[in-house]
N, C-alpha and C positions, 0 to 999 in steps of 0.2 A: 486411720490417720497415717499409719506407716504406708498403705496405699497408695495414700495422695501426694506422700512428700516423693516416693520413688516417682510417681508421673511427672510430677511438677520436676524433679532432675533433669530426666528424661528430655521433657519439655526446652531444659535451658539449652541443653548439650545440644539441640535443633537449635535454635537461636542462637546460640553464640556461634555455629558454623554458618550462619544464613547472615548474621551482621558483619563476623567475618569475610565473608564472600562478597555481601552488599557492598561497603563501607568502601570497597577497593572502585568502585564502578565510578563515581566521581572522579577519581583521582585520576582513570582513564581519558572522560568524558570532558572533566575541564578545560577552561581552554585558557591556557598562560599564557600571556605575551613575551615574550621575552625582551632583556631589558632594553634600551634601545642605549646604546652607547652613543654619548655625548664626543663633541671633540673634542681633544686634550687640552687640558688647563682649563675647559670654562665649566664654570661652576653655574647652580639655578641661582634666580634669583631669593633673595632667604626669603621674602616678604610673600613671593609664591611656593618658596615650598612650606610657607606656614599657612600657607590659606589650600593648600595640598595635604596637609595635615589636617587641618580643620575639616574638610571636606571628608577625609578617609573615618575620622572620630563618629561622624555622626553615621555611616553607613553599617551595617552588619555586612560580616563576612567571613563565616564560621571556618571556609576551605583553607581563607590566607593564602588566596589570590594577590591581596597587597600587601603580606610578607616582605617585600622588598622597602617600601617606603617606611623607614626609619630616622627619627630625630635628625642629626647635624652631618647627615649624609646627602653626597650631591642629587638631588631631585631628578636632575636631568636623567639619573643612570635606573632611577625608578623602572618599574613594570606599568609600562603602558602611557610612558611620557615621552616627550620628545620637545626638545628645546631645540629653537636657532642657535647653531654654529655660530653666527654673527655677533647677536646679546644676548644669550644666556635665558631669552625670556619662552616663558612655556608656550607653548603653536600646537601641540596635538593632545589629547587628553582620550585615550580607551581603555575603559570600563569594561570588560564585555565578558559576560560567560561563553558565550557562542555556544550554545545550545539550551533548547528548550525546560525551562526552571523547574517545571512543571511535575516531572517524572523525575527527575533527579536530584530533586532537594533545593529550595532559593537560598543561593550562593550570596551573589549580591545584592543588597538590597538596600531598606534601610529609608532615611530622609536625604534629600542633593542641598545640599549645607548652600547657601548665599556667599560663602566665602571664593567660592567659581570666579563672583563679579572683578574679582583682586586679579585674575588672568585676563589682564586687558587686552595683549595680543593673541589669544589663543582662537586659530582659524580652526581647527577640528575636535570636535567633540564627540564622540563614540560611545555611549551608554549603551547602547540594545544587550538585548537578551538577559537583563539581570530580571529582580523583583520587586518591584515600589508598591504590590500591595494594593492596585486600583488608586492609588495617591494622584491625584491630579498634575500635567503637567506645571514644576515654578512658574509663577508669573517674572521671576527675578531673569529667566533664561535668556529671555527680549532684550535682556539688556548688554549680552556678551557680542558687543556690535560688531568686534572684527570675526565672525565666525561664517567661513563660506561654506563648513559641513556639519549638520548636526542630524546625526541618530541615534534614535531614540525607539526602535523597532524592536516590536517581540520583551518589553519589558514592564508589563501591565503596569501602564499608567489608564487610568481611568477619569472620568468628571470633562468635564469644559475645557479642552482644547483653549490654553489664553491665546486671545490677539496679539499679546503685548510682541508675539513671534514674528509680527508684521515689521517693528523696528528691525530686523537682521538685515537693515538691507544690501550689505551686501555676499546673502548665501546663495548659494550654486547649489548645491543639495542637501534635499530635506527629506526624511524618512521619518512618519508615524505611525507605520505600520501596524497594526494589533496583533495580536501572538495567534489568535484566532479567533472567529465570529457565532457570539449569541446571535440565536433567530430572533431576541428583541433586543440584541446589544449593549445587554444588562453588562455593565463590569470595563465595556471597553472607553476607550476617547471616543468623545464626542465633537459634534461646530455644528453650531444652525446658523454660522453664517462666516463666511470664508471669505467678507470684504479685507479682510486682513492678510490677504493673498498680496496684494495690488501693490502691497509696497514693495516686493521682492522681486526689483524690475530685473536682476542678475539671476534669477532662479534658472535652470537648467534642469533640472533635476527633481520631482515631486513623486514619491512612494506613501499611499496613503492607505492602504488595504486596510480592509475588515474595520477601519472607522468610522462612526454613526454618523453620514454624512443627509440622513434624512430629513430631514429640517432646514437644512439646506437646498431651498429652493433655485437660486439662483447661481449656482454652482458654474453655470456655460459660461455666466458676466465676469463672474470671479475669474474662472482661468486664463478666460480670453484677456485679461488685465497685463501676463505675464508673455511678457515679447522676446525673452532667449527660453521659454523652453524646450527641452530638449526633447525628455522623456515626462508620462504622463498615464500612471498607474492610479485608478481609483477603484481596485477589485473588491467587489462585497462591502460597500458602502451605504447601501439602499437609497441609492440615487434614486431621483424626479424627472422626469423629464414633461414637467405640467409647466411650464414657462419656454417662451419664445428663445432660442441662441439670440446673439448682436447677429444685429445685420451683415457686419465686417467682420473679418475673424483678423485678431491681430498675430495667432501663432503660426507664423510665419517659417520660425526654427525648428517648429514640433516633427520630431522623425518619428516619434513613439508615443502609442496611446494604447492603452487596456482599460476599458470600463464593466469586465467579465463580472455575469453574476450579480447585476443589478436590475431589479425586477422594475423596469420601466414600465410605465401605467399601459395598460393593452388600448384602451381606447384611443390615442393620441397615434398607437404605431410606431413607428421611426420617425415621429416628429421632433423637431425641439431636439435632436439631436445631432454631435459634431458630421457636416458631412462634407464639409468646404476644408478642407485640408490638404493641397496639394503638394506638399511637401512631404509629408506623411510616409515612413515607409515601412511601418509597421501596424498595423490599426488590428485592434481585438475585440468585440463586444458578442463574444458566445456566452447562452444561457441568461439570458434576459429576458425570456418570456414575451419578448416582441411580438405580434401581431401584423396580418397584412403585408401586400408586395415590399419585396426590397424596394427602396426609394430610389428613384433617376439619380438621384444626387451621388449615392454612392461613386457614380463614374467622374466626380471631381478629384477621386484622390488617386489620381494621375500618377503617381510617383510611387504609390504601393507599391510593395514588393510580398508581402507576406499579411491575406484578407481572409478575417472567422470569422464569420457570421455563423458559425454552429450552432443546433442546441436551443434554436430560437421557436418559432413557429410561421417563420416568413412561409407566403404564398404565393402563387401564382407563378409567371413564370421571371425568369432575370432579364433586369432591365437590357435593353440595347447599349444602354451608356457604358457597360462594362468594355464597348467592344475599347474606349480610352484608355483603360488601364494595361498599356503594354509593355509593362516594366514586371506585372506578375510572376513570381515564381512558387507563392504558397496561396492556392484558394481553396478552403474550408467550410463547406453549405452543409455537410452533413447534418440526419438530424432537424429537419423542416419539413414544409409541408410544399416544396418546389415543386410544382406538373409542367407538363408539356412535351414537347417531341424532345430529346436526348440531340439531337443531331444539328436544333434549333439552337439548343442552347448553346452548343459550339461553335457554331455559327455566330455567336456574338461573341463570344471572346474572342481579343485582338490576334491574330495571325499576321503574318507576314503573306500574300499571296499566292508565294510561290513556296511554300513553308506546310501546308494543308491546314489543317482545325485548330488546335490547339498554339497557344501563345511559345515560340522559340524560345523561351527562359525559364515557362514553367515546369516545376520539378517534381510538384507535390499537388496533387488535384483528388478532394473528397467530394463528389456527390451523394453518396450514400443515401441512405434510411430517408428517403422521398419519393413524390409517386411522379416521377421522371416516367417517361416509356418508348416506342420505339423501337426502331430496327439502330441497332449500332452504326455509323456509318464507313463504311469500307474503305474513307483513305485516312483514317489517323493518323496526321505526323507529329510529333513532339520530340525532338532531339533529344531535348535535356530531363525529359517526364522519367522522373524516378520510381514513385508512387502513385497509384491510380486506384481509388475505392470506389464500386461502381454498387457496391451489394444493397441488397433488400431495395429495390428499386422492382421496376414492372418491364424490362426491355425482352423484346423477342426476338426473334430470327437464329442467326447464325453468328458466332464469332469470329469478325471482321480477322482476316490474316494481317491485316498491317496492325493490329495488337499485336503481337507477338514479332514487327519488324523493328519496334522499336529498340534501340542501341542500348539507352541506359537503364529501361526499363528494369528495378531491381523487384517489385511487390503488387500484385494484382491479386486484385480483389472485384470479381465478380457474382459473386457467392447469390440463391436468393434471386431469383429473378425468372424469366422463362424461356429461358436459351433452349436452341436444340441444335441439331445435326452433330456432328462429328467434329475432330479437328483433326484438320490432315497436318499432313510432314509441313505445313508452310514455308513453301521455298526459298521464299525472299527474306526469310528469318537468318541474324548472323550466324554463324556456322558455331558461335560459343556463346550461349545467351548468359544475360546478367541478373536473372532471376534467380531467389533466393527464397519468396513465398509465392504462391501460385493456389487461389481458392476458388473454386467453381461448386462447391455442395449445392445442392436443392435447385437444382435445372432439369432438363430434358435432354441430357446430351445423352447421345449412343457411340454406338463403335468402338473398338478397340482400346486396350490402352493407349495413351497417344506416344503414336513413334515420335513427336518433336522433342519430347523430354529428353531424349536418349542428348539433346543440345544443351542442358541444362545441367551442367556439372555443377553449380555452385548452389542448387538447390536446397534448403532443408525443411520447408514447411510444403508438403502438396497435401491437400483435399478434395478427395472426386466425390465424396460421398451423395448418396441421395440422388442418384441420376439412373440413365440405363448403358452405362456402358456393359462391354461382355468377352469374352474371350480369355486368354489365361494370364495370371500375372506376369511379366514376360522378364527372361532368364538374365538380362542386361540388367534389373534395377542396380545392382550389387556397382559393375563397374563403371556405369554413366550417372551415376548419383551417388557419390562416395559418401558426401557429408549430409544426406539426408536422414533427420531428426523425428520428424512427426508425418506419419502418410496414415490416410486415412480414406478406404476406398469403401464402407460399409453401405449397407443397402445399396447394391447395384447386382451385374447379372454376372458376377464374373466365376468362373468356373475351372477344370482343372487342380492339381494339387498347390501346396504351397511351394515355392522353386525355393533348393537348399541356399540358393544366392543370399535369398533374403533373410535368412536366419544368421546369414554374416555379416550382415552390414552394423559393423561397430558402434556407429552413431546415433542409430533408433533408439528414441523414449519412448516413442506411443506407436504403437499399431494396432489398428483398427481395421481388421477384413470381414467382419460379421455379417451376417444377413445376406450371404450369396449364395454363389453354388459350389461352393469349393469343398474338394474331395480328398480322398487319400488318406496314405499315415500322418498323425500328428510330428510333426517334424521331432528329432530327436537332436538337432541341434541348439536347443534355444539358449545352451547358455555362451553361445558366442556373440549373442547382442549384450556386449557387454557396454555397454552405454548402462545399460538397466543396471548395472551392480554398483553404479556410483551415485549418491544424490546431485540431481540437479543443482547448479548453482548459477549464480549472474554473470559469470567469464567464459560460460560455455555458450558455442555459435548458436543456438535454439532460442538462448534468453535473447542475444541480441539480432536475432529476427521479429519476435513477435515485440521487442520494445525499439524499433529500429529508427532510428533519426536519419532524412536524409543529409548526402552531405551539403557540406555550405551553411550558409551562416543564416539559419531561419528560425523563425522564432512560434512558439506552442504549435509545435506538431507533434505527432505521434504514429509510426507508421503501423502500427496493430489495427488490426482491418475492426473486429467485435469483436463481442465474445462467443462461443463455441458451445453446443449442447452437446455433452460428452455424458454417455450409457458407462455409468456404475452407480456401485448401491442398489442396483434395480430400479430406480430413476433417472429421468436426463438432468445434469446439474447444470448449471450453467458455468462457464469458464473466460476470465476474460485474460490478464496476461498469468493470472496464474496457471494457465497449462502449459506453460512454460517450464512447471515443476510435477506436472501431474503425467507418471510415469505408468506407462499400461498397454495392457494386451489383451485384446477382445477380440477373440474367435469364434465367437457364438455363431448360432443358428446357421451352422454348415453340415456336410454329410463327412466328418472327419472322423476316421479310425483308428485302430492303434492304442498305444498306452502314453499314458503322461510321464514323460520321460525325468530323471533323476535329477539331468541337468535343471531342472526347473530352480530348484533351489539355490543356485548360484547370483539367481538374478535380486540381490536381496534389496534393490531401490524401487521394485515394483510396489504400488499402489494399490491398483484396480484388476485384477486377472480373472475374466470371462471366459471358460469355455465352456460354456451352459448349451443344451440342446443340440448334441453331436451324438458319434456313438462310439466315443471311448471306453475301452475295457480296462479290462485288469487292475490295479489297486492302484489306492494315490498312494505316493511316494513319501518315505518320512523324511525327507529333504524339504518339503514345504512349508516345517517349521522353521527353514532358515527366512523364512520371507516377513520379516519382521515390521515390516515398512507397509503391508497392504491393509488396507482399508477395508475391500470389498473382492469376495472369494464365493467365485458361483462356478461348481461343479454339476447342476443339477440337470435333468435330462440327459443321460448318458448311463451308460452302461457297465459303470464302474463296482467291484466285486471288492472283497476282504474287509477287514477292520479299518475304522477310522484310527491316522496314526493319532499316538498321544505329543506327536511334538507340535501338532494343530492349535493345540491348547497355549504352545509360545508364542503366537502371532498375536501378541500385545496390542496390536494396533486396529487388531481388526473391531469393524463397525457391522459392516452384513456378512451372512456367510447364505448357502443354498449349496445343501446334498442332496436336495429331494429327486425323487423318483429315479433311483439307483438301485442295486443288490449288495447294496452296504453288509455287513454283519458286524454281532460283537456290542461292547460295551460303548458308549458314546464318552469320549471324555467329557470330564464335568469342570476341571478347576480352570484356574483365573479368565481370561479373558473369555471362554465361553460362557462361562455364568451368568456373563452381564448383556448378553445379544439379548436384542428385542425378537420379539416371535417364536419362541423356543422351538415350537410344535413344527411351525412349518418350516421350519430348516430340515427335519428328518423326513419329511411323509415319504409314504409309498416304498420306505426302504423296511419291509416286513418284519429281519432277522436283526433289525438293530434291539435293542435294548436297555433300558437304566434311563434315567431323568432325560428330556422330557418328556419319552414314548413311556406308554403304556406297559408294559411288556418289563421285568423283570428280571434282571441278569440272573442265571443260575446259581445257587449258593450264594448269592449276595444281598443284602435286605438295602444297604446306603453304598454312595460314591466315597469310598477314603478321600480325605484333604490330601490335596496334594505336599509331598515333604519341602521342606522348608529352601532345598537345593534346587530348586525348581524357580525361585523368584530370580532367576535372571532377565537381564532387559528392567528391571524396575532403576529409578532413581537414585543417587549414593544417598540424599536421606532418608528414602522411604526404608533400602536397606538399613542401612546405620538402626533404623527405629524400632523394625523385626527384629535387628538382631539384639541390641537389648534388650528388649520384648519377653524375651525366650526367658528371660532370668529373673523379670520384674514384673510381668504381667499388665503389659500396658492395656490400656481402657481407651485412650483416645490418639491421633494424628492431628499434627498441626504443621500443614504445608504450607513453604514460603517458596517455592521455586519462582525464577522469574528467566526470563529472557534477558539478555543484557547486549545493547545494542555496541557497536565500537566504531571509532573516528577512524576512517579512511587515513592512512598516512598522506603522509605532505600538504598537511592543511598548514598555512602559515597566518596564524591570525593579524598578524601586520599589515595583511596584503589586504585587507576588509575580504566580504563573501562570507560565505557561509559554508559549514563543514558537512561534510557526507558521512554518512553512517552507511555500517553495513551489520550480519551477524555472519556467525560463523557457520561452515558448515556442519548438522546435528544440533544447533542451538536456536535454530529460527523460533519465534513464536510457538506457531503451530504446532513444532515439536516439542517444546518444553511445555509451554501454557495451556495449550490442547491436550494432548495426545500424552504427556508425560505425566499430566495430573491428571487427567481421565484414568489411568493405568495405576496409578497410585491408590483413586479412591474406587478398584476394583478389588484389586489386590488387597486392601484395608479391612474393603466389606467381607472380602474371603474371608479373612482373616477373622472376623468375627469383629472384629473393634466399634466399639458405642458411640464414638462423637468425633467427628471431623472439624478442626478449627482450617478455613482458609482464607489467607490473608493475597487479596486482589488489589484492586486499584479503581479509585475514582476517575470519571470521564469516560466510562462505558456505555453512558448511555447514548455520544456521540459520534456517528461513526468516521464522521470528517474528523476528528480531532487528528491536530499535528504528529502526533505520537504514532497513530499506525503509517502514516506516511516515513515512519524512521526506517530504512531498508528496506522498504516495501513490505513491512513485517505483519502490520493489522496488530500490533500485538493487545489491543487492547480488546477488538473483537473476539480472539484466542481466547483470554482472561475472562473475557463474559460468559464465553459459551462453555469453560468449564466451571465456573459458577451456576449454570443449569443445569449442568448434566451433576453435579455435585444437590441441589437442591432436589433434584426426581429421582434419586437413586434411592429412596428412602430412610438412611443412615440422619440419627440426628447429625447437625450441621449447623456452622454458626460462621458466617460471611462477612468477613471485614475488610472495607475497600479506604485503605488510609489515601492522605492527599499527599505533598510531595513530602518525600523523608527527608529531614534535616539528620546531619551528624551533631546534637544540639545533647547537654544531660536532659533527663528523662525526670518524672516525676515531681515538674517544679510547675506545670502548667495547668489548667483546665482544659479539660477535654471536654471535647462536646460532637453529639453523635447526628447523624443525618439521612436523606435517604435521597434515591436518585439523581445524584449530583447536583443537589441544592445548595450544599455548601461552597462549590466553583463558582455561584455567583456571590459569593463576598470576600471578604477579605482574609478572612479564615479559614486556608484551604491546605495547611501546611502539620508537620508533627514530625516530631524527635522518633527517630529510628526505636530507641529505649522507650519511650512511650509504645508502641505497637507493640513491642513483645510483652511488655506487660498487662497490656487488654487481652493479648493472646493466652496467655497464662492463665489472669483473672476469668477470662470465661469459659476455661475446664472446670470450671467452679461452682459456675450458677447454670442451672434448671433455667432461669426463665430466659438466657439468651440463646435456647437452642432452637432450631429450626426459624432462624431470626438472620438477617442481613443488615448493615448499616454502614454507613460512611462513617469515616473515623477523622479528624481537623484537632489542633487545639490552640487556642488562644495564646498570643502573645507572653513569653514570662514577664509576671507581673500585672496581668492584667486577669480579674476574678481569683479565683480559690483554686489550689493544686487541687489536682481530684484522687479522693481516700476512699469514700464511698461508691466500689462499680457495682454494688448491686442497683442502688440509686440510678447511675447512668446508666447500665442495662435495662432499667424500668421505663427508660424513655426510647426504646428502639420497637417498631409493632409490625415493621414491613418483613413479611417473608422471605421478599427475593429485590 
């Protein structure tokens, strides 16, 4: 008994530092209005700020967001009101968390009280982002007639969509956006019929995303009803397109359309939808699952300036009507099933005569991922051609010199295709190019490095790889390519040693020269690429190549050509902008000699480090412990002699390792992060004089590997430490890990200004390194340790991988979180996986809880729970036998609604899924 009451201390002393730490992250994340200062002397109306009151009584709002609204205080000075300077009467009203409720706990929420209708003049209403629970939108809200803006986006309303929203007539803009989309749009707003459009003859403005608009047949009649729109977002709605458009089109205003993401019926094609818009000068409809040639009709939208049809399965080849659209400056086919001659199709987009192939304006042109083919044609002009994706296409020949004449040209992408010959100096190229990525992999090209580069100062992404070029890497990279980031010339014929140039160039993440013929000593400089000693981040020139927007004012582009098979782990992974953060050096399969120099150790941002199959001697280096960041460490094939060091064993982060077939000797270390590699066996073979777990062979006077001493768990978490070290005094039996990632608000976000805020994390806190990589290491270090039961406490919505939440900083964080919930369930360690829904800062223990499994509970209403509630299931299940090697979703019911929960063996009785 004294046992369990020390664990269960133990246990709190985690928890109350992890509520602690949590509890602050809201208070980061929310988002205040601040107050909006009335003019002097005028007071609110009393009659609205009592129906301002009314309206606040019925909401929940635990954070005290509307702290400011208080009894016989002027209204107007309120958070989030604004009255006319003229009468005193209420005109704006914003509600709004500004960020997603979901992960962060529902702020506001609650019932929208009818006392609203008492705000007769109020034109803007701002709700989004709070939590209504799936609550249908009021029918009462039709009635707030002077209102020309109402959002209501991102704050799970659910049910039937009223009509009654048709009386506003006169609003300008409307947003009912969803927070995000069920595949069968369980949970979200719905309309199976949108005649209730028609009255909103002032509308301008229509954001509808992730709304169940399937049932909605007649959706072209309805919009076509609306004669000032402006803009026109219907993204993931499960549009129809099984009904005829009007013969006429009345949206005459429309500049902006997005229908992204709606599986139009394949039989129909591009029928029955918008193509008569010449006003138009944004039009989107990628990943629709369309069928069949792009339609003639397309070339009526005349006025386009920025045209996706991505991501579809159009065929055949582009219509001739395109050659109208000469106003082009963004065209996006990538990703189709487009054929025909390369040279045809340029041929129909509109040019000027005397101008060559390409349209004078256009900036951004993706052909890509299509069975295009063809000889390139030899006079490309495009003044203004920024960006040009040409890859995984089928084109031959030669690459045309007047590529590389072009002026603004910043990001080419040829990659993938069956290019040959050479590239000479190309003469007529400007004497300073504006090239910045440059990908030609998996071609036929030979010859030389190409001397044109030596033009390309502003370069930082090239990739030759996969071709036949040959000769040496030549001694100029260093000073004609200052800020180059990422090169990558593997599998080709290149040969000579490695010139010390390039072991100075500051700026290199990734180098990739493997699979050639290159000779010599292993350079002895490499801890001057000191790029590799910093983690990657998003304000560094590499992130903003491969995420790169052209300039000017265009809309869904993205200049990252694909994604990239990149050799580590002893696998090719795939990589799309995250090699952006993926920091490595791969020298493999060369005749390289010499020793692995000291400096290796300095580079401690490296990843992935291959120099497998060369014929390095001498011993590895006990600096290699400093590389605490690599994932994957392949020494193997080489010629390498002495003891493995023991600081190998601090590369916390590693996943694969390969020493095989070396002259190893000595005792292999055993503790932490070796322990837990997959393959034990074949990480050693062929190194004869090694010794101790997992070879066969026997260390001399030794029967076992000593545990590593307790000074040793460096690089671990402050609470996995904190947990060891009272450990040592109290003899802990189990781990209860709540680490999380915690994202943060971009400064100068002003929630006044509407929009929406940017998150970022910090550097060392991403995801991946906390949620991956930091509780991987936790629950190695654990198992070391000997310790019987691991409680970890995750997060609901894993099973999504679109959800809102990894899009927060580009983090994934919630894929992170899943995948140390696997690697947590296969490690064999009992284990007990709880994935709460969003945390309230609410008291604990007044609720019924109720438990779930694959985020069944995100389609109801109950998808919420008091911070104090999780740690007490945390606790309560150090307890019970039967919820071990057991996973569940954790939600609890409304206070006041069912029975507080006393009995958790009871609700541990109802959990049976393992993972």
């Amino acid at each position: 008994m004294a046992r369990a009451r020390q664990l269960i201390q133990v246990t709190a002393i985690l928890l109350a530092t992890w509520f602690f730490l949590s509890s602050s992250a809201p208070a980061v994340l929310a988002r205040r209005p601040p107050p909006q200062a009335a003019a002097p002397g005028t007071l609110c109306i009393p009659r609205e700020r009592d129906a301002l009151l009314a309206f606040k009584a019925r909401l929940t709002d635990p954070s005290n967001l509307l702290s400011s609204w208080r009894g016989e205080d002027d209204c107007c000075r309120w958070s989030g009101v604004e009255c006319s300077n003229q009468t005193g009467h209420v005109v704006k009203l914003q509600i709004s968390n500004g960020y997603d409720t979901y992960m962060f706990g529902s702020d506001i929420g609650g019932e929208i009280s009818s006392s609203l209708l008492t705000l007769r003049h109020l034109k803007q209403l701002d709700l989004s982002s709070c939590n209504f629970g799936g609550r249908p939108i009021p029918e009462f809200i039709g009635g707030l007639r002077s209102l020309t803006h109402l959002d209501l986006s991102n704050s799970y309303f659910g049910g039937r969509i009223p009509p009654h929203l048709g009386n506003l007539s006169n609003l300008i803009s409307l947003d009912l956006t969803s927070t995000y989309k069920q595949t069968d749009f369980q949970g979200v707003a719905s309309s199976l019929d949108l005649a209730w459009l028609s009255n909103l003859q002032k509308l301008q403005y229509l954001y509808m995303w992730h709304v169940d608009l399937h049932g909605a047949v007649d959706w072209t009649h309805a919009v076509n009803m609306l004669p000032s729109l402006v803009t026109l977002e219907l993204h993931s709605c499960g549009l129809q397109n099984t009904m005829a458009p009007p013969l006429h089109s009345n949206l005459t205003s429309l500049e902006s359309i997005s229908l992204d993401s709606n599986s139009f019926d394949s039989s129909f094609g591009a029928k029955n939808l918008f193509w008569d818009l010449p006003n138009v000068r944004y039009f989107s409809m990628s990943s629709c699952g369309i069928t069949g040639p792009i339609p003639a009709a397309a070339g009526n939208l005349t006025s386009v300036q920025s045209l996706s049809l991505d991501h579809n399965t159009f065929n055949g080849a582009v219509p001739s009507t395109f050659k109208k659209l000469n106003k082009l400056q963004v065209l996006e086919l990538w990703d189709n099933s487009i054929s025909g001659n390369v040279e045809d199709l340029l041929h129909i987009l509109p040019a000027d005569e005397l101008q060559g192939l390409i349209p004078k304006n256009l900036a951004y042109l993706d052909l890509s991922g299509n069975k295009l083919s063809g000889v390139l044609p030899s006079d490309i002009e495009a003044p203004a051609l920024e960006v040009l994706n040409l890859f995984k296409n089928s084109f031959s020949g030669t690459i045309p010199c007047s590529l590389f004449e072009l002026q603004q040209l910043e990001l080419l992408d040829i990659s993938e295709n069956q290019l040959n010959g050479t590239l000479p100096n190309f003469p007529g190229a400007p004497r300073s190019s504006n090239l910045t990525m440059l990908n030609l992999n998996t071609n036929n090209l030979s010859g030389e490095f190409p001397s044109y580069l030596q033009r390309c100062k502003e370069l930082k992404f090239l990739d030759l790889a996969y071709n036949n070029f040959s000769g040496s890497i030549p001694t100029w990279i260093r000073s004609k390519l200052p800020y180059l980031a990422f090169l990558r010339l593997r599998s080709n014929m290149f040969s000579g040693g490695i010139p010390v140039e390039l072991t100075r160039m500051k700026g290199i993440k990734y180098l990739d020269i493997a699979s050639n013929n290159i000779s010599g000593n292993m350079p002895l400089l490499l801890g001057n690429l000191i790029a590799m000693a910093h983690t990657p981040d998003e304000q560094g020139g590499f992130f903003k190549t491969v995420t790169f927007q052209p300039r000017g004012d265009y809309k869904w582009t993205s200049g990252f050509t694909d994604s990239l098979l990149v050799v580590t782990k002893g696998q090719q992974l795939e990589y799309t902008t995250g090699i952006a953060y993926m920091v490595n050096i791969d020298l493999s399969c060369n005749s390289l000699t010499g020793q692995i120099p000291q400096e290796i150790g300095k580079l401690v941002a490296l990843k992935s480090l291959n120099l497998s199959w060369n014929h390095l001697s001498g011993i590895i280096p006990q600096t290699i412990g400093e590389l605490r960041a690599v994932e994957s460490f392949d020494l193997s094939h080489n010629e390498l002699s002495g003891e493995i060091p023991t600081s190998l064993a601090d590369l916390t982060s590693l996943a694969r390792l390969n020493l095989s077939y070396n002259n190893l000797t000595g005792a292999i270390p055993s503790r932490n992060q070796l322990r837990a590699l997959d393959d034990q066996a074949s990480i050693y073979i062929d190194n004869p004089n090694l010794c101790g777990s997992p070879v066969s062979r026997n260390c001399p006077g030794t029967e076992t590997t000593p545990r590593a001493p307790e000074d040793q768990h460096e690089g671990m978490s402050d609470v996995l430490s904190l947990y060891l070290g009272i450990g040592t005094g109290f003899g802990v039996d189990a781990l209860v890990i709540l680490t999380s990632a915690s994202p943060k608000m971009k400064p100068g976000f002003d929630p006044t200004k509407g929009g929406r805020p940017e998150f970022y994390y910090e550097d060392g806190a991403y995801p991946e390194q906390v949620d991956w990589i930091g509780q991987r290491n936790q629950i190695d270090a654990t198992k070391a340790a000997g310790v019987k039961h691991i409680v970890l406490v995750g997060s609901m919505g894993g099973t999504n991988p679109n959800h809102p939440l990894n899009s927060l900083g580009n983090g994934n964080i919630l894929i992170w979180k899943r995948k140390s919930e696997q690697y947590l369930a296969d490690s064999g360690v009992p284990y007990t996986i709880i994935r709460p829904g969003g945390l309230q800062d609410k008291d604990g223990g007044v609720s019924e809880l109720i438990v779930g499994k694959d985020d069944e509970l995100l389609q109801t209403d109950t998808k919420a729970i008091p911070r104090a509630d999780v740690a007490e299931v945390c606790v309560q299940a150090l307890q019970y036998e039967e919820v071990k090697f057991k996973a569940f979703d954790l939600a609890s019911k409304p206070e006041g609604v069912g029975t507080p929960t006393k009995d958790f063996k009871a609700l541990f009785s109802q959990v049976t899924a393992r993972f």
